[in-house]
mmJSON file of the N, C-alpha and C atoms, coordinates in Angstrom:
{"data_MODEL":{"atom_site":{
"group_PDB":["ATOM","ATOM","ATOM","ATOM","ATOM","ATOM","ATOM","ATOM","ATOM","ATOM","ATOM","ATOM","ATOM","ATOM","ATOM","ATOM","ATOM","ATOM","ATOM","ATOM","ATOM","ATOM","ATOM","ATOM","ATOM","ATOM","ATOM","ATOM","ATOM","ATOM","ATOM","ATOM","ATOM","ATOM","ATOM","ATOM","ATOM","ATOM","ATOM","ATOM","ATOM","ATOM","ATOM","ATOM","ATOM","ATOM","ATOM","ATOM","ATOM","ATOM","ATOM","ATOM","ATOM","ATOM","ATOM","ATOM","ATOM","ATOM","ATOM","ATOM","ATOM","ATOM","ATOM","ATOM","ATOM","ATOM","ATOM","ATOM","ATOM","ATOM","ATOM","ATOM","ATOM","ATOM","ATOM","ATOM","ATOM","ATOM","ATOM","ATOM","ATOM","ATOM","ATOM","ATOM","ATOM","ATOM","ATOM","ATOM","ATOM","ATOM","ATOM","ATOM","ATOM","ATOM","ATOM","ATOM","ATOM","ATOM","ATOM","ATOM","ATOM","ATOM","ATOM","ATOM","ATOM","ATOM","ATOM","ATOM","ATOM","ATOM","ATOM","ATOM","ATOM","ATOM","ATOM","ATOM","ATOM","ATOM","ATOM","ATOM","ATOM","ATOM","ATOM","ATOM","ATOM","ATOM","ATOM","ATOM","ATOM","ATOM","ATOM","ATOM","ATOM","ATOM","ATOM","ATOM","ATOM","ATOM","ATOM","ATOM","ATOM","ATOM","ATOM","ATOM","ATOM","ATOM","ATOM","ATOM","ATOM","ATOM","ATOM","ATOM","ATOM","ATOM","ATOM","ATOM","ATOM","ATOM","ATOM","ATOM","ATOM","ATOM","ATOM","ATOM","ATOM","ATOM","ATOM","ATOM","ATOM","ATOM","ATOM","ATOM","ATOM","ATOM","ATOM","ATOM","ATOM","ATOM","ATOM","ATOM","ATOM","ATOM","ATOM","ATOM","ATOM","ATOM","ATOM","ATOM","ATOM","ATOM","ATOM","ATOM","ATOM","ATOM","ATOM","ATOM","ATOM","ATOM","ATOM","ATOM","ATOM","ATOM","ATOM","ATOM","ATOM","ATOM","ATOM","ATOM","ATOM","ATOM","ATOM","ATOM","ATOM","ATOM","ATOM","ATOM","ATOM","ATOM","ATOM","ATOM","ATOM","ATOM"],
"id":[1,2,3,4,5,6,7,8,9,10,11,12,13,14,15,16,17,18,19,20,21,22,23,24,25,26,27,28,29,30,31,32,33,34,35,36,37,38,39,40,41,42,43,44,45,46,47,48,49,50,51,52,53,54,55,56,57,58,59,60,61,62,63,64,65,66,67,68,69,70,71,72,73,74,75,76,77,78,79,80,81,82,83,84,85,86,87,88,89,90,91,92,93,94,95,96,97,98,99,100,101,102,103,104,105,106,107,108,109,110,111,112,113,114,115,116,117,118,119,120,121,122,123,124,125,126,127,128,129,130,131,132,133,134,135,136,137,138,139,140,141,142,143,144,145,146,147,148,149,150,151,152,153,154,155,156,157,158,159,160,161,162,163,164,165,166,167,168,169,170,171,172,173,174,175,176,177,178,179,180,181,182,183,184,185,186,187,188,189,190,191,192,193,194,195,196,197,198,199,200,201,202,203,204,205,206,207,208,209,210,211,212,213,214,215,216,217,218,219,220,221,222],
"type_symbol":["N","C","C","N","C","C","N","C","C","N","C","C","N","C","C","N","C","C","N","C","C","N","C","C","N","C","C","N","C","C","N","C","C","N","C","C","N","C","C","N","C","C","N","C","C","N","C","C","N","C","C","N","C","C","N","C","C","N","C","C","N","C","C","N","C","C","N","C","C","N","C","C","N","C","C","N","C","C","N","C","C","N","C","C","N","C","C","N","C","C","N","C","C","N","C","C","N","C","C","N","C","C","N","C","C","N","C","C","N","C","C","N","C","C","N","C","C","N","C","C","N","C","C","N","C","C","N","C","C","N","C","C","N","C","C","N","C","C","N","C","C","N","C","C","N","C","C","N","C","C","N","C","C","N","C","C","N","C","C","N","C","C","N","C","C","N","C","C","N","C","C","N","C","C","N","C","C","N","C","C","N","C","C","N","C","C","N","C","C","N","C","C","N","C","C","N","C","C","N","C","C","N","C","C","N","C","C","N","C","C","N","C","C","N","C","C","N","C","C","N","C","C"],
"label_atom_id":["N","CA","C","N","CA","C","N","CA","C","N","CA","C","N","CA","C","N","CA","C","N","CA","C","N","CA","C","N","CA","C","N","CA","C","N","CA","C","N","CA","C","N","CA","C","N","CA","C","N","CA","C","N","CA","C","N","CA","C","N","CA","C","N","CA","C","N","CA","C","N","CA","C","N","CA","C","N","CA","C","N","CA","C","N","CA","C","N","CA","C","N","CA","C","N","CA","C","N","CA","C","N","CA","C","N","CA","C","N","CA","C","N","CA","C","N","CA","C","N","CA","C","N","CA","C","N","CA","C","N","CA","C","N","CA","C","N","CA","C","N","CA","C","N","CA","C","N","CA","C","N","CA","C","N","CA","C","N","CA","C","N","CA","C","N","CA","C","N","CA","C","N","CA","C","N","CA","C","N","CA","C","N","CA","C","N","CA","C","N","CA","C","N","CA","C","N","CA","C","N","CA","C","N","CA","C","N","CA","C","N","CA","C","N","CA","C","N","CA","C","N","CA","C","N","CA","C","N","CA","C","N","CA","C","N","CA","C","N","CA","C","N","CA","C","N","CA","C","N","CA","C","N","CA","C","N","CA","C"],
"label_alt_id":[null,null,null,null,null,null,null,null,null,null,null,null,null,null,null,null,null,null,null,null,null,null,null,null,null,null,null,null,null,null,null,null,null,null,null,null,null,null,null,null,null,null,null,null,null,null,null,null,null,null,null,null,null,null,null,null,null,null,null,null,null,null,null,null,null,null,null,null,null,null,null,null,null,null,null,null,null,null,null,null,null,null,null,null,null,null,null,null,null,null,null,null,null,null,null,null,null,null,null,null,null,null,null,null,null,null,null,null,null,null,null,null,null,null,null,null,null,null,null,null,null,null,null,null,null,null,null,null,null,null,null,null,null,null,null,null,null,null,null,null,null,null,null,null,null,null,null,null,null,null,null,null,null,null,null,null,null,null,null,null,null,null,null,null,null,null,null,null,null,null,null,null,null,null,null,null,null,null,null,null,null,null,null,null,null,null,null,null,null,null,null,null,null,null,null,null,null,null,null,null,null,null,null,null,null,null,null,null,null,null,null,null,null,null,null,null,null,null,null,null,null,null],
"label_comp_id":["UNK","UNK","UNK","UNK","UNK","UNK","UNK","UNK","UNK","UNK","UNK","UNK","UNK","UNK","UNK","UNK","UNK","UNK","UNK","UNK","UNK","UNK","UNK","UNK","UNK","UNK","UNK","UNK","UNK","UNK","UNK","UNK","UNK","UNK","UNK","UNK","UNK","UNK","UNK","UNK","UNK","UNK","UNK","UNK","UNK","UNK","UNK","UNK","UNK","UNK","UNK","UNK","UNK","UNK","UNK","UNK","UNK","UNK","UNK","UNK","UNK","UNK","UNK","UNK","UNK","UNK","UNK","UNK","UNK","UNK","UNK","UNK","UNK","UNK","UNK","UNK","UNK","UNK","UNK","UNK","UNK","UNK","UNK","UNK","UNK","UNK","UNK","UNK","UNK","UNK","UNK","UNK","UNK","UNK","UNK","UNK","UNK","UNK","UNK","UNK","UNK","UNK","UNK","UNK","UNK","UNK","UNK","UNK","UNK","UNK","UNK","UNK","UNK","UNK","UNK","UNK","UNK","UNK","UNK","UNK","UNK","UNK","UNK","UNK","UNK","UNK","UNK","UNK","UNK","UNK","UNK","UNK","UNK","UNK","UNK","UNK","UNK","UNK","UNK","UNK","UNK","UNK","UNK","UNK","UNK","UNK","UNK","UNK","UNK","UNK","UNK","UNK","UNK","UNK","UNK","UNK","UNK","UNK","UNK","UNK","UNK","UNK","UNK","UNK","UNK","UNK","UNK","UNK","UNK","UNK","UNK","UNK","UNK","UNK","UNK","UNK","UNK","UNK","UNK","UNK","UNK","UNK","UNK","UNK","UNK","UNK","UNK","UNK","UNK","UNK","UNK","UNK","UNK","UNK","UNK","UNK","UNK","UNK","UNK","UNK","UNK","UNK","UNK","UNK","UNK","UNK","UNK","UNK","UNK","UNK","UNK","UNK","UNK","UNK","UNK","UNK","UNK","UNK","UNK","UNK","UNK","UNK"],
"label_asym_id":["A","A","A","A","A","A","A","A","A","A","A","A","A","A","A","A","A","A","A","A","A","A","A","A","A","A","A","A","A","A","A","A","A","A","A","A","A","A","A","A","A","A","A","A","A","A","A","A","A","A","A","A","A","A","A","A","A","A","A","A","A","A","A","A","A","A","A","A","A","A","A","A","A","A","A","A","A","A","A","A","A","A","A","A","A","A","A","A","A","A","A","A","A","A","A","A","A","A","A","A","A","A","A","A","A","A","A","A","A","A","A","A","A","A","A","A","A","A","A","A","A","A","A","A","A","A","A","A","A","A","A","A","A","A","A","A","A","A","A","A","A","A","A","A","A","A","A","A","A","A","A","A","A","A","A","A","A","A","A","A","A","A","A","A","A","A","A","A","A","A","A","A","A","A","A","A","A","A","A","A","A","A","A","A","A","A","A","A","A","A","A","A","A","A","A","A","A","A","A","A","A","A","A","A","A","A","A","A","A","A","A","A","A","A","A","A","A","A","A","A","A","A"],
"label_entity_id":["1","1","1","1","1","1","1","1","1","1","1","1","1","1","1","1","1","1","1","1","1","1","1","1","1","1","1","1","1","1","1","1","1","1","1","1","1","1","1","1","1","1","1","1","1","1","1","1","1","1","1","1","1","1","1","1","1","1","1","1","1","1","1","1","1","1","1","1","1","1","1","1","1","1","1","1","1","1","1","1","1","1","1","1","1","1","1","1","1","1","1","1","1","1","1","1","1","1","1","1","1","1","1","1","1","1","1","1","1","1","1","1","1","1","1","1","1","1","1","1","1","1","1","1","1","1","1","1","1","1","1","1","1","1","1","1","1","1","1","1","1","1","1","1","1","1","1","1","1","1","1","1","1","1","1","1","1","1","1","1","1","1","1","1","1","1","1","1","1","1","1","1","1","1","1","1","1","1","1","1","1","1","1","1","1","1","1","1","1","1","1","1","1","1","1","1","1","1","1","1","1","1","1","1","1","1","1","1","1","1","1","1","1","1","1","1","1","1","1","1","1","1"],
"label_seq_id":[1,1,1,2,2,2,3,3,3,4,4,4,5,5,5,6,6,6,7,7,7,8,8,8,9,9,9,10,10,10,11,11,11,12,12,12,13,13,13,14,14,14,15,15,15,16,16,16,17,17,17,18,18,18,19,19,19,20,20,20,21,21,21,22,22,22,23,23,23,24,24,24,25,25,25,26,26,26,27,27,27,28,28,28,29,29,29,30,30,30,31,31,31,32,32,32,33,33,33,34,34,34,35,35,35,36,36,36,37,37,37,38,38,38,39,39,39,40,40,40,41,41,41,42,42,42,43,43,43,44,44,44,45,45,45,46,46,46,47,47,47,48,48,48,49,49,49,50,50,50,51,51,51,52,52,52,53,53,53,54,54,54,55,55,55,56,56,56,57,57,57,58,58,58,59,59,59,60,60,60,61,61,61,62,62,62,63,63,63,64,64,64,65,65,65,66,66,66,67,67,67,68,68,68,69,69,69,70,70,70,71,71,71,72,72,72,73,73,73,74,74,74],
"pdbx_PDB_ins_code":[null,null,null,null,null,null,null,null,null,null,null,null,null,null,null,null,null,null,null,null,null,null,null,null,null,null,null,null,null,null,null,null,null,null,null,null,null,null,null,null,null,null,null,null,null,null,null,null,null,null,null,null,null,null,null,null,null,null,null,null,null,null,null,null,null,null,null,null,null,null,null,null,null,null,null,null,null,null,null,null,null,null,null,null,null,null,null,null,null,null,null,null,null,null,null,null,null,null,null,null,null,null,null,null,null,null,null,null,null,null,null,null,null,null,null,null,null,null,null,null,null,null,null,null,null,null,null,null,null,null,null,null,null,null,null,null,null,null,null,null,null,null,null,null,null,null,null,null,null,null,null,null,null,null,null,null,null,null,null,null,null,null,null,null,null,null,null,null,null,null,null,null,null,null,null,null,null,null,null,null,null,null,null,null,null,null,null,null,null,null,null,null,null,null,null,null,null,null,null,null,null,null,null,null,null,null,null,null,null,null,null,null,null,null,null,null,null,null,null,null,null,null],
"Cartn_x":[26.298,25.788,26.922,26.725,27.788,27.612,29.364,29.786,28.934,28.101,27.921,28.817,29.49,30.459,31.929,32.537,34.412,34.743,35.556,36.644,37.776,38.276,39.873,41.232,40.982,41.74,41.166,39.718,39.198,39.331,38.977,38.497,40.032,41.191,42.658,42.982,42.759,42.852,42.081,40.825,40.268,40.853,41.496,42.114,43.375,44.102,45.553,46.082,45.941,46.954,46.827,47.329,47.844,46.792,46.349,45.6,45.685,47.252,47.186,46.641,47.32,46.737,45.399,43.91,42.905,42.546,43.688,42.884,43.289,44.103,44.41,43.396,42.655,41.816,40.623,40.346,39.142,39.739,40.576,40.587,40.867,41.012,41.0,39.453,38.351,37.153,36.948,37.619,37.498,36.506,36.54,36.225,34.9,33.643,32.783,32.897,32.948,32.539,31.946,31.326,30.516,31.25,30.881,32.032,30.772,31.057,30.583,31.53,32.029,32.856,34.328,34.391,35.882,35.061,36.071,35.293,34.885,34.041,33.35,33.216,33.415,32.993,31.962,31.197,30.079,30.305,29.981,30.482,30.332,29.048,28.649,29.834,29.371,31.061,32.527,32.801,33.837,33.645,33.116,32.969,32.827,31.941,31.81,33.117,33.789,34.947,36.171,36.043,37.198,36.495,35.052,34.757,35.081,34.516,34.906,36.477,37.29,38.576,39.64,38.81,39.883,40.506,41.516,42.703,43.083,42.567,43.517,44.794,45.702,46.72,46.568,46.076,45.973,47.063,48.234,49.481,49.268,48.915,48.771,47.256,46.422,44.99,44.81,45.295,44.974,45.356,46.177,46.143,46.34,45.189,44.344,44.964,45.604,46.138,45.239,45.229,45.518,46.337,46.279,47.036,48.035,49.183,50.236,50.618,50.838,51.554,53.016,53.665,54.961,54.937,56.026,56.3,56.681,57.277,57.756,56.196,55.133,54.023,52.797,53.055,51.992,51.771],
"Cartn_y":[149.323,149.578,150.064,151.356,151.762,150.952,150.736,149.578,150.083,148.91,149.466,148.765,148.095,147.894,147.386,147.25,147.459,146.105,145.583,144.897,145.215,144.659,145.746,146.249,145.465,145.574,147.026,146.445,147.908,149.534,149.109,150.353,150.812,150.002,150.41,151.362,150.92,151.415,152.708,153.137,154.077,155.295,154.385,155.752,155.92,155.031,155.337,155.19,153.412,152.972,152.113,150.932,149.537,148.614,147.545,146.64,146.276,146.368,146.147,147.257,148.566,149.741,149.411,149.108,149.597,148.423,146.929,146.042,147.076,147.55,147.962,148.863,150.407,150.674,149.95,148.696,147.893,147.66,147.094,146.433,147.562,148.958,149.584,150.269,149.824,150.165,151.881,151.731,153.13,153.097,151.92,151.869,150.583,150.858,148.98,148.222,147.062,146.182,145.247,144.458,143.246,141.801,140.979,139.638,138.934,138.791,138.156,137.363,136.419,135.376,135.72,137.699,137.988,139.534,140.179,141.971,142.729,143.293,143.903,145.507,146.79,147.602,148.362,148.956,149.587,151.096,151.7,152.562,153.726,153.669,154.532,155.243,153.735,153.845,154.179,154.346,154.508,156.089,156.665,158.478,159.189,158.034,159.116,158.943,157.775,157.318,158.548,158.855,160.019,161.372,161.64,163.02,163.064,162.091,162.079,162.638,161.943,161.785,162.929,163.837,164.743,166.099,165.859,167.148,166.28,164.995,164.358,163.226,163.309,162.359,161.091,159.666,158.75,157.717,158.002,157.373,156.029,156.374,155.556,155.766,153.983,154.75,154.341,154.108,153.789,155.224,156.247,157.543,158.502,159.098,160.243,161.454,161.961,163.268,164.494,166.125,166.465,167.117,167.034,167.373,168.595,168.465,169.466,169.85,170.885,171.506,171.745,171.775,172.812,173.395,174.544,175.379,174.71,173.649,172.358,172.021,171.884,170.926,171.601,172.869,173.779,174.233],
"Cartn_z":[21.602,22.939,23.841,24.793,25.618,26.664,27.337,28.155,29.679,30.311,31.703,33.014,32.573,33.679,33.095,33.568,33.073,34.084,33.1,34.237,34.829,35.416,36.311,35.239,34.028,33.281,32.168,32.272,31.458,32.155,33.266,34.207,34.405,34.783,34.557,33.288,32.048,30.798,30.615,31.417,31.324,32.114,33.579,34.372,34.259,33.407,32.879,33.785,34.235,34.99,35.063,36.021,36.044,37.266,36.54,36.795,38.849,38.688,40.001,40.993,40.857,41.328,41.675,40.484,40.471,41.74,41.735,42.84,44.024,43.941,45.434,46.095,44.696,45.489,45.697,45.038,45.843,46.812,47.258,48.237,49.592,49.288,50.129,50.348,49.473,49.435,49.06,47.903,47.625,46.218,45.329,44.49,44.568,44.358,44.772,43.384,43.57,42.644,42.967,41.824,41.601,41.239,41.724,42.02,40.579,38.991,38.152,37.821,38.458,37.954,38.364,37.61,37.997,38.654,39.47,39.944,38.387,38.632,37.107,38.022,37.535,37.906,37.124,37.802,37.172,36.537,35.113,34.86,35.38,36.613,37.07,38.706,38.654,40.287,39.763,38.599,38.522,37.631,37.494,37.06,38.572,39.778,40.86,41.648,41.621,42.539,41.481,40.203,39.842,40.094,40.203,40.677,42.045,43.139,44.609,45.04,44.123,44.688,43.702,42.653,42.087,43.177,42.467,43.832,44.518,44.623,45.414,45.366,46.445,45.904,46.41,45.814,45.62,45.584,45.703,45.653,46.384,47.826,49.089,49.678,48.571,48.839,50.201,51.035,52.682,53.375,52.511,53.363,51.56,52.067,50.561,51.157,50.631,50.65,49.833,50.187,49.559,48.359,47.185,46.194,46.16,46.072,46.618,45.619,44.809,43.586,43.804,43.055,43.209,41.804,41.454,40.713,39.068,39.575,38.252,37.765,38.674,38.135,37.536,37.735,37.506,36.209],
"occupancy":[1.0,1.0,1.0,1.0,1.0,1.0,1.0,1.0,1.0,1.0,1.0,1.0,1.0,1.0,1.0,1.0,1.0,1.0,1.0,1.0,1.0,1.0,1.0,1.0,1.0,1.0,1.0,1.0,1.0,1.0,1.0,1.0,1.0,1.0,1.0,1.0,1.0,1.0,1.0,1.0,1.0,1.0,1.0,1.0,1.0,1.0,1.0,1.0,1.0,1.0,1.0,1.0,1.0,1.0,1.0,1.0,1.0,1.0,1.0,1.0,1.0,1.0,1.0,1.0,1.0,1.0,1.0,1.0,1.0,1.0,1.0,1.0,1.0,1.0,1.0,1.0,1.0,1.0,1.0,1.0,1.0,1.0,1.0,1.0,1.0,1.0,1.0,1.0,1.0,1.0,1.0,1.0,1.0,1.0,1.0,1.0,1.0,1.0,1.0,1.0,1.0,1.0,1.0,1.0,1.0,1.0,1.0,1.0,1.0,1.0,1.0,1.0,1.0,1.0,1.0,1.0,1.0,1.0,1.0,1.0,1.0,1.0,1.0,1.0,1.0,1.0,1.0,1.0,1.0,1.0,1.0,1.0,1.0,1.0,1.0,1.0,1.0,1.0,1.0,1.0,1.0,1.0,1.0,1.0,1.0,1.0,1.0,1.0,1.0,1.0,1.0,1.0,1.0,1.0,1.0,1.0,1.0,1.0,1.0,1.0,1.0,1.0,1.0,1.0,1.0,1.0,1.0,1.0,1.0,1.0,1.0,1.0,1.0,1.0,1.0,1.0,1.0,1.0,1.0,1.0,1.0,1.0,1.0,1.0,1.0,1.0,1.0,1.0,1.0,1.0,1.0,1.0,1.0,1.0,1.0,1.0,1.0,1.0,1.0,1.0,1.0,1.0,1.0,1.0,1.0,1.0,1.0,1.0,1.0,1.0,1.0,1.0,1.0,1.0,1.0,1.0,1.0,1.0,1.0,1.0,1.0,1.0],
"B_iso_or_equiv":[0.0,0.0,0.0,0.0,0.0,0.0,0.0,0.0,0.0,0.0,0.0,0.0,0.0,0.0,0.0,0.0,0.0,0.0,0.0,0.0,0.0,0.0,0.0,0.0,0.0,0.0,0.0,0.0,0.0,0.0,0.0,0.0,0.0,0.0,0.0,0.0,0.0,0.0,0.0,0.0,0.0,0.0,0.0,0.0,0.0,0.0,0.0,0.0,0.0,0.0,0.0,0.0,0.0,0.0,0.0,0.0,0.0,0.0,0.0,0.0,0.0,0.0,0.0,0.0,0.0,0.0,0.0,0.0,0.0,0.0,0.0,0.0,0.0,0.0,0.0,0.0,0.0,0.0,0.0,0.0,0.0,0.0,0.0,0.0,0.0,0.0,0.0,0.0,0.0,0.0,0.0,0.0,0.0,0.0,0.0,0.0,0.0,0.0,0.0,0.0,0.0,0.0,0.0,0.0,0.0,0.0,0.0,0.0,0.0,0.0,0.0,0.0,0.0,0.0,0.0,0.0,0.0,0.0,0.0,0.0,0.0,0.0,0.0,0.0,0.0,0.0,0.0,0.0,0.0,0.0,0.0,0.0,0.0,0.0,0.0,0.0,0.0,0.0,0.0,0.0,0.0,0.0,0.0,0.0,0.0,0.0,0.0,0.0,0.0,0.0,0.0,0.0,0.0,0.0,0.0,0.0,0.0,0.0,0.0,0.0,0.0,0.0,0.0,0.0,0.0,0.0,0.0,0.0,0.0,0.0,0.0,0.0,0.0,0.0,0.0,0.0,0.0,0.0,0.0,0.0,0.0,0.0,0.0,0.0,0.0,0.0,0.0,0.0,0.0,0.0,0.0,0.0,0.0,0.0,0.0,0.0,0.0,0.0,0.0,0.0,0.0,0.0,0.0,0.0,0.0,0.0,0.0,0.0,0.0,0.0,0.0,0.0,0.0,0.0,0.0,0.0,0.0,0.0,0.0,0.0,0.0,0.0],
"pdbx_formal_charge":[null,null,null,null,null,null,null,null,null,null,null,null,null,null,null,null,null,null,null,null,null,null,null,null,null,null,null,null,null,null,null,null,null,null,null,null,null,null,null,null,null,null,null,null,null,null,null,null,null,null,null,null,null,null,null,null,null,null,null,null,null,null,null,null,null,null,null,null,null,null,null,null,null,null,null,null,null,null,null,null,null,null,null,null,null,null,null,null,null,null,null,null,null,null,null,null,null,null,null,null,null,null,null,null,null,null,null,null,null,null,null,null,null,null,null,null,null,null,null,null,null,null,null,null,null,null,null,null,null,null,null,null,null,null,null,null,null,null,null,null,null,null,null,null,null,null,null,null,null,null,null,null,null,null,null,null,null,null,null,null,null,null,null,null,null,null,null,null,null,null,null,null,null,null,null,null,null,null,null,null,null,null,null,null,null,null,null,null,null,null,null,null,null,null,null,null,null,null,null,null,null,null,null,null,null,null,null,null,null,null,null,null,null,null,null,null,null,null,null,null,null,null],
"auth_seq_id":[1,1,1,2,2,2,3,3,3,4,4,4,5,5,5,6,6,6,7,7,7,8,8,8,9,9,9,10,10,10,11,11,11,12,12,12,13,13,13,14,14,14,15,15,15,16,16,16,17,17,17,18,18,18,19,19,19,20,20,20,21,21,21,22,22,22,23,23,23,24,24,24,25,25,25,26,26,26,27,27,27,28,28,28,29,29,29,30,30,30,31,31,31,32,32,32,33,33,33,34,34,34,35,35,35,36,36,36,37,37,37,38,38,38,39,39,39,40,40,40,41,41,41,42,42,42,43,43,43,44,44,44,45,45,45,46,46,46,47,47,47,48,48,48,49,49,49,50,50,50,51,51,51,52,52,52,53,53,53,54,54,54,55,55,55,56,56,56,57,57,57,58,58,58,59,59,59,60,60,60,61,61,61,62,62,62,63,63,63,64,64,64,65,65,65,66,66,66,67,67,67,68,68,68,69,69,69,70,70,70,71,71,71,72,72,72,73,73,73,74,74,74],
"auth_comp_id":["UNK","UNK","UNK","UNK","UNK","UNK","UNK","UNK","UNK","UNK","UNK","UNK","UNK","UNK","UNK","UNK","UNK","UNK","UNK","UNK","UNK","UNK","UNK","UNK","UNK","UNK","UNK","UNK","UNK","UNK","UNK","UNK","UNK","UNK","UNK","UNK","UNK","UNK","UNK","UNK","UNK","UNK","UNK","UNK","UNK","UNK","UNK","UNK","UNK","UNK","UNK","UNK","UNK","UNK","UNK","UNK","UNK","UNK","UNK","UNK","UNK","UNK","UNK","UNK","UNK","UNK","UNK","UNK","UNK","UNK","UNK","UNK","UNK","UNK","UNK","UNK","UNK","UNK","UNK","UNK","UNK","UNK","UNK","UNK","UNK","UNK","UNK","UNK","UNK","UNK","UNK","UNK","UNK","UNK","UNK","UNK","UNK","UNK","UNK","UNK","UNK","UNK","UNK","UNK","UNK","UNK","UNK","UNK","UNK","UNK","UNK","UNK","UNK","UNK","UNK","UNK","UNK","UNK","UNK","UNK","UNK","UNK","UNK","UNK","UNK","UNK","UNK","UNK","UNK","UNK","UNK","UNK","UNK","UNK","UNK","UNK","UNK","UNK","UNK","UNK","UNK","UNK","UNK","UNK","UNK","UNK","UNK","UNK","UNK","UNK","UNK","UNK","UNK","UNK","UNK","UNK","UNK","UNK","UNK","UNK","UNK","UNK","UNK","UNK","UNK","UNK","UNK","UNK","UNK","UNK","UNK","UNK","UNK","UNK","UNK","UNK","UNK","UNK","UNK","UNK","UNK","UNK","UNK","UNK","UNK","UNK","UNK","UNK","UNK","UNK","UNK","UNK","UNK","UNK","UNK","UNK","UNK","UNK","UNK","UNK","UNK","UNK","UNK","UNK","UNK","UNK","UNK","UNK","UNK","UNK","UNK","UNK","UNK","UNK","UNK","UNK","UNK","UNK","UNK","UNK","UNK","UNK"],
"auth_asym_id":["A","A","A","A","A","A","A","A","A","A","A","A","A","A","A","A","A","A","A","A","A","A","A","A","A","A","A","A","A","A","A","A","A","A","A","A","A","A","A","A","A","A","A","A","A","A","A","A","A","A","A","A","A","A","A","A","A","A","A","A","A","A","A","A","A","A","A","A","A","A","A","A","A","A","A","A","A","A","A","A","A","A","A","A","A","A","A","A","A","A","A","A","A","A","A","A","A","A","A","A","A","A","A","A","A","A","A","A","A","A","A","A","A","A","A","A","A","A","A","A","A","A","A","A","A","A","A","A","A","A","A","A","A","A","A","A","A","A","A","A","A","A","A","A","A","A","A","A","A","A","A","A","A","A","A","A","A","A","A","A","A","A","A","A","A","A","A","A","A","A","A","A","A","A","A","A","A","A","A","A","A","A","A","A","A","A","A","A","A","A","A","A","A","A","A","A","A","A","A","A","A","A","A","A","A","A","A","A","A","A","A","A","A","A","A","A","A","A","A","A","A","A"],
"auth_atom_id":["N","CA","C","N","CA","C","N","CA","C","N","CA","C","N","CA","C","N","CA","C","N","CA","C","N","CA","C","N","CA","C","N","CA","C","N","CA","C","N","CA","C","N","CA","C","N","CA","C","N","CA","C","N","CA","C","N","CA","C","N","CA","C","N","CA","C","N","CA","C","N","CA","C","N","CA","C","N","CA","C","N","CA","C","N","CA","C","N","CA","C","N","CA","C","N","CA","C","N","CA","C","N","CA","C","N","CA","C","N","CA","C","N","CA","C","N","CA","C","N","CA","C","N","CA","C","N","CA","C","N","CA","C","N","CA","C","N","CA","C","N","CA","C","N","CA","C","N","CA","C","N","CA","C","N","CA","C","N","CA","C","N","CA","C","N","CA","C","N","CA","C","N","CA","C","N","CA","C","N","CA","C","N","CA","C","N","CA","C","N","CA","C","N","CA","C","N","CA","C","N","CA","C","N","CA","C","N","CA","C","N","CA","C","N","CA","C","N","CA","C","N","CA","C","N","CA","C","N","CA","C","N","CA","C","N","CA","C","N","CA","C","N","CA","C","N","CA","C","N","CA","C","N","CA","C","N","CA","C"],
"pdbx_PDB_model_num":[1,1,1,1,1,1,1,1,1,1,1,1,1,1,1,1,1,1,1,1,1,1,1,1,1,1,1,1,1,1,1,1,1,1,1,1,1,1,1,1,1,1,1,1,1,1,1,1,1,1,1,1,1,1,1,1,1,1,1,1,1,1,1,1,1,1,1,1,1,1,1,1,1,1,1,1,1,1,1,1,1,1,1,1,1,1,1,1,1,1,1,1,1,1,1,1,1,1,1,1,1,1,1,1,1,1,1,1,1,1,1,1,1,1,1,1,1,1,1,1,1,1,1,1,1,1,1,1,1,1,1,1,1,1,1,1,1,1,1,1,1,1,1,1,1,1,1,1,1,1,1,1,1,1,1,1,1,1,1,1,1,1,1,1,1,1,1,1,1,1,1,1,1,1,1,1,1,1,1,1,1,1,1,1,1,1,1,1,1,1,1,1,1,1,1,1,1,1,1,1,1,1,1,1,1,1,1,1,1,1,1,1,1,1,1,1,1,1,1,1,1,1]
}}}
């Protein structure tokens, strides 16, 4: 059966990055979750929270940039 919701540790592992990161964008309400004992995210909120937010830079999710290239990154 495919997974319908992730925990912070899963949903981390999916966007290739670190557990703490993913609390931060909850807690900046960028990302919703469901309080089942521990935050569970839904697999659905987390495909629209990476379509919503591609091109953008996420570094500092309390200020979303857009995505800046240079000549090295391209």
């Amino acid at each position: 059966m495919e997974e319908m919701v992730y925990t912070v540790k899963e949903a981390a592992k999916v966007m290739k990055s670190h557990p703490t990161y993913v609390y931060e964008l909850i807690k900046a309400g960028l990302i919703p979750v469901l309080k089942l004992g521990s935050y569970k995210i839904r697999k659905e909120s987390l495909v629209d929270f990476l379509k919503k937010y591609e091109g953008k830079d996420l570094t500092n999710p309390y200020s979303i940039k857009k995505l800046e290239f240079t000549n090295a990154e391209e």
